[in-house]
N, C-alpha and C positions, 0 to 999 in steps of 0.2 A: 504493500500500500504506500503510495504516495506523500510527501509531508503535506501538511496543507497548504496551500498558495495563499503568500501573505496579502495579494490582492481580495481575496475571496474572503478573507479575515478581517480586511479591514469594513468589509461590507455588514457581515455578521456582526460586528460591533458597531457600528450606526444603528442597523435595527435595537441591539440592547438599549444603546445608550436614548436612542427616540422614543421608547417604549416608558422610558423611566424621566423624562422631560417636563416638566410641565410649564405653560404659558403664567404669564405677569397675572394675569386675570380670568384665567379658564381658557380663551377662546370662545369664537363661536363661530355659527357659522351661517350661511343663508337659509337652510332648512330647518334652524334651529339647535344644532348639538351644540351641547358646550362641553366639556372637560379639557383634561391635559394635553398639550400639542404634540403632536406625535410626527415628528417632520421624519420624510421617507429620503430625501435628498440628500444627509449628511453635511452640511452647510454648517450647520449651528452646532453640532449633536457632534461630529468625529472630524470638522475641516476637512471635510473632504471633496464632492464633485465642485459643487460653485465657485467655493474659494481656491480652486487649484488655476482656476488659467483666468479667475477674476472675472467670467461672464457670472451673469445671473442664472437662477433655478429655471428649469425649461416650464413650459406651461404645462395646465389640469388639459384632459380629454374636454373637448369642445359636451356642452349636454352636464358634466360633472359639474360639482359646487367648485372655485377656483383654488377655496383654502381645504378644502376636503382632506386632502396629502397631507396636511402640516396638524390640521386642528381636528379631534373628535371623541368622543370620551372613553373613557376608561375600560373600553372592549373593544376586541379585535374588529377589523372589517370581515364580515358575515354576509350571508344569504340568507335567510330565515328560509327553511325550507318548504314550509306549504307559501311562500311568496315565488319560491323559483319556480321555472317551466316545468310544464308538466308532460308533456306531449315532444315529438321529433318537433313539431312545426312550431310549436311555440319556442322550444329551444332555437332552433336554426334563427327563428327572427330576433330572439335575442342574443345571441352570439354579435348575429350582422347588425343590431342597432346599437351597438357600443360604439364609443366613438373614440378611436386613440388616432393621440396625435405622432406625426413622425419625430417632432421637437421634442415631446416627450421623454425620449430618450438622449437629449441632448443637441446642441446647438449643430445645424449644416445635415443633420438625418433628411433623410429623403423615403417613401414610400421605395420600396424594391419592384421589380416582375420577374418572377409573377407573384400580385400583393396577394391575395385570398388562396387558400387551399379550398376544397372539397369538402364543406363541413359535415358530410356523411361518410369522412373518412378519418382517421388516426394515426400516428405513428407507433410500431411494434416492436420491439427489439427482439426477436427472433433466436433458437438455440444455438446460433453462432455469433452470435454478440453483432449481427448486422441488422439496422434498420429498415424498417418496410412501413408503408404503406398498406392499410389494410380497412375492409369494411368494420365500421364501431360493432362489438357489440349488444348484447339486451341491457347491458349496464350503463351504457350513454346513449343520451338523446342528440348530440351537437358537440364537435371538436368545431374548430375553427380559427386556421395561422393565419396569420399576416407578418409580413415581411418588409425588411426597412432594410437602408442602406447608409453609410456614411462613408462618401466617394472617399475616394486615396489622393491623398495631394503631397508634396512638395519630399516626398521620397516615403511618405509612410501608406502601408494599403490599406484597403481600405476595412470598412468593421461591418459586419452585416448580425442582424439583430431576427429574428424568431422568435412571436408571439404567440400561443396557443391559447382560449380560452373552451374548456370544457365544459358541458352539463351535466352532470353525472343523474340516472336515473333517481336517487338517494344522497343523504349524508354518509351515510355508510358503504354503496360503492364509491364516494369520493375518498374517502379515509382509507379502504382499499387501496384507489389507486396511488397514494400517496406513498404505502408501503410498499407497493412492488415495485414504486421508484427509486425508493430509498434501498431497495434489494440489488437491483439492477445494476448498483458502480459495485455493490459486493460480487455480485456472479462475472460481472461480465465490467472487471476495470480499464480494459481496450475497447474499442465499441467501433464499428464500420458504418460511419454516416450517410457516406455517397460513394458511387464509385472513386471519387477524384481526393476524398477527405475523411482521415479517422483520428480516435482521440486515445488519448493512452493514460492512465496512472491514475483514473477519476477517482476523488473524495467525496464523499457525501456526509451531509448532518444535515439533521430534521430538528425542528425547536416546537412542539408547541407553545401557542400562547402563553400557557400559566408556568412556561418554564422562563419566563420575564428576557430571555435573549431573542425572542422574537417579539417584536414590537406593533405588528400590521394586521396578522389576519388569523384564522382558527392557527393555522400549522404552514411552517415552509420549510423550503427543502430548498439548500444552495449545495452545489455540487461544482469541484474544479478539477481540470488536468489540464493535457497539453494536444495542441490541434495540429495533426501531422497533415501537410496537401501536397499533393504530387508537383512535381516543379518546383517547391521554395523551399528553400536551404533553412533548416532550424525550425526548432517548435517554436506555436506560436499561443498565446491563451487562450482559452477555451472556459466561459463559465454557463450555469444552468440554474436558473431561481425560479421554484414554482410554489404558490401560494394555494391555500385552502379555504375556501368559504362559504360553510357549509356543504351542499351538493353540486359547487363549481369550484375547478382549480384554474388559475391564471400559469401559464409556465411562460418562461423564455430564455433563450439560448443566444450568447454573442460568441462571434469569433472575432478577435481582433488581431489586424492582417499586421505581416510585417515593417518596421521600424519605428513603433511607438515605444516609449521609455517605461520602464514599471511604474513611476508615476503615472502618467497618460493611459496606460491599460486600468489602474488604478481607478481611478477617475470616469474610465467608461464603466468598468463596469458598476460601481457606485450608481452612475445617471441609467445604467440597463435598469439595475432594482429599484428605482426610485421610477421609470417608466411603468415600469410592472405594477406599484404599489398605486399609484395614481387608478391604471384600470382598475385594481379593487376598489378604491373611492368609488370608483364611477359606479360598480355594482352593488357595493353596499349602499349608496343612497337611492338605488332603486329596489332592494329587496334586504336589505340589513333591518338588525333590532330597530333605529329610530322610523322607518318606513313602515315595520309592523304595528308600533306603537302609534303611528301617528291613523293608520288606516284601522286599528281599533278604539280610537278617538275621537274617529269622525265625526262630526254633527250630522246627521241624517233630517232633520225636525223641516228642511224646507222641504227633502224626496216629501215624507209625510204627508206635509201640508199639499204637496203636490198630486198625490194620491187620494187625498177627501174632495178634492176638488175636483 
């Protein structure tokens, strides 16, 4: 096994250190949450993405609250699971009506092609530690990747970023698949991506919530090694962060191409997981605790009056 990659560590401690943060005043936010700020960027929490090349934190998903990532109370970002889809079609349409931005992931990202996968399809890793494509089965209603790019300039290559957002039929096929990810660098810590690229020496650690070094969501899983591709001399990094909430997991995969500094890989992939964490905002304020709370809250008394009439 592998040491762990001080890059992948330094992420892992943003989340602790975010998780244990709290705001001047609570926070709040436009839907109403208040509690401890919980910033997903590392900025305040570990000096890490913003303050590294002195840009600002990338923007929330277009549709999301904007402080959502920074400010929310004192529970993980969730799906409350009779709020999630229930159905392939209502999955599929909530997969595609999320809205992430390519910035998200940091300043000069751009949308990839091809951006959307198949979202009646999945990635397998197979008894030879190679990846496939394959039909979902009875346990998910909706996978769905999108793909991003950050060109290669002035000698460095470039970094391509891989989003997944899953449905799980359940909370407990999610938690499932959580573990057979976290299985997955133990069986198989080489792993065959594509023809052209494979990854060697993976680590893996899983945190739940209540284990206070995960700061964002039910449970996540950050996993690192090194990224072998045919044609370029030397490994290059390679990380993996997927999140759990309730009966969906957010996952995503950077490859950061050659001549960036371990600072600068550093630093992406900090702004990868803080990309990633923003999409959980986005779905915990459509189907988290204060979404449940607020839709068993509702005033009904005008339906009513509208019904006597």
């Amino acid at each position: 096994m592998t040491e762990w990659r001080p890059v992948v560590a330094a992420v892992a401690g943003t989340l602790l250190l975010a998780g244990c943060t709290s705001g001047a005043d609570g926070g709040s936010t436009a839907d109403g949450k208040k509690g401890s700020a919980r910033s997903t960027s590392g900025s305040d929490s570990a000096g890490s993405s913003a303050s590294a090349d002195g840009t600002e934190p990338s923007a929330p998903a277009d549709g999301a609250d904007p402080s959502a990532a920074a400010v929310a109370e004192d529970e993980p970002y969730t799906m409350v699971e009779e709020l999630a889809p229930q159905t392939r079609s209502e999955a599929v349409a909530f997969v595609r009506g999320l809205t992430p931005r390519a910035d998200n992931f940091g300043s000069g990202f751009r949308r990839a092609q091809p951006y959307e996968s198949d979202p009646g399809e999945w990635a397998v890793l197979d008894e030879d530690c190679v990846w496939q494509r394959q039909p979902l089965p009875d346990t998910a209603l909706a996978s769905l990747t999108r793909r991003f790019e950050l060109p290669g300039s002035e000698g460095k290559g470039p970094v391509q970023v891989s989003m997944t957002v899953t449905v799980h039929k359940d909370t407990t096929a999610a938690r499932r698949d959580m573990a057979v990810s976290l299985e997955e660098a133990l069986r198989c810590p080489n792993q065959r991506l594509n023809a052209t690229e494979r990854v060697r020496g993976l680590y893996s650690r899983a945190d739940p919530f209540s284990e206070a070094r995960n700061g964002v969501t039910d449970d996540d899983l950050i996993e690192s090694g090194e990224l072998l591709v045919d044609g370029i001399k030397g490994a290059l990094p390679f990380d993996w962060f997927k999140y759990r909430l309730g009966p969906v997991t957010v996952a995503a995969t950077d490859r950061i191409g050659a001549g960036h500094t371990d600072e600068e890989a550093s630093r992406i992939a900090s702004q990868v997981a803080q990309g990633v964490a923003y999409t959980a905002a986005e779905i915990d304020s459509i189907g988290g605790n204060t979404a449940r709370d607020d839709a068993e809250g509702k005033d009904t008394s005008d339906d009513a009056e509208a019904r006597d009439e």
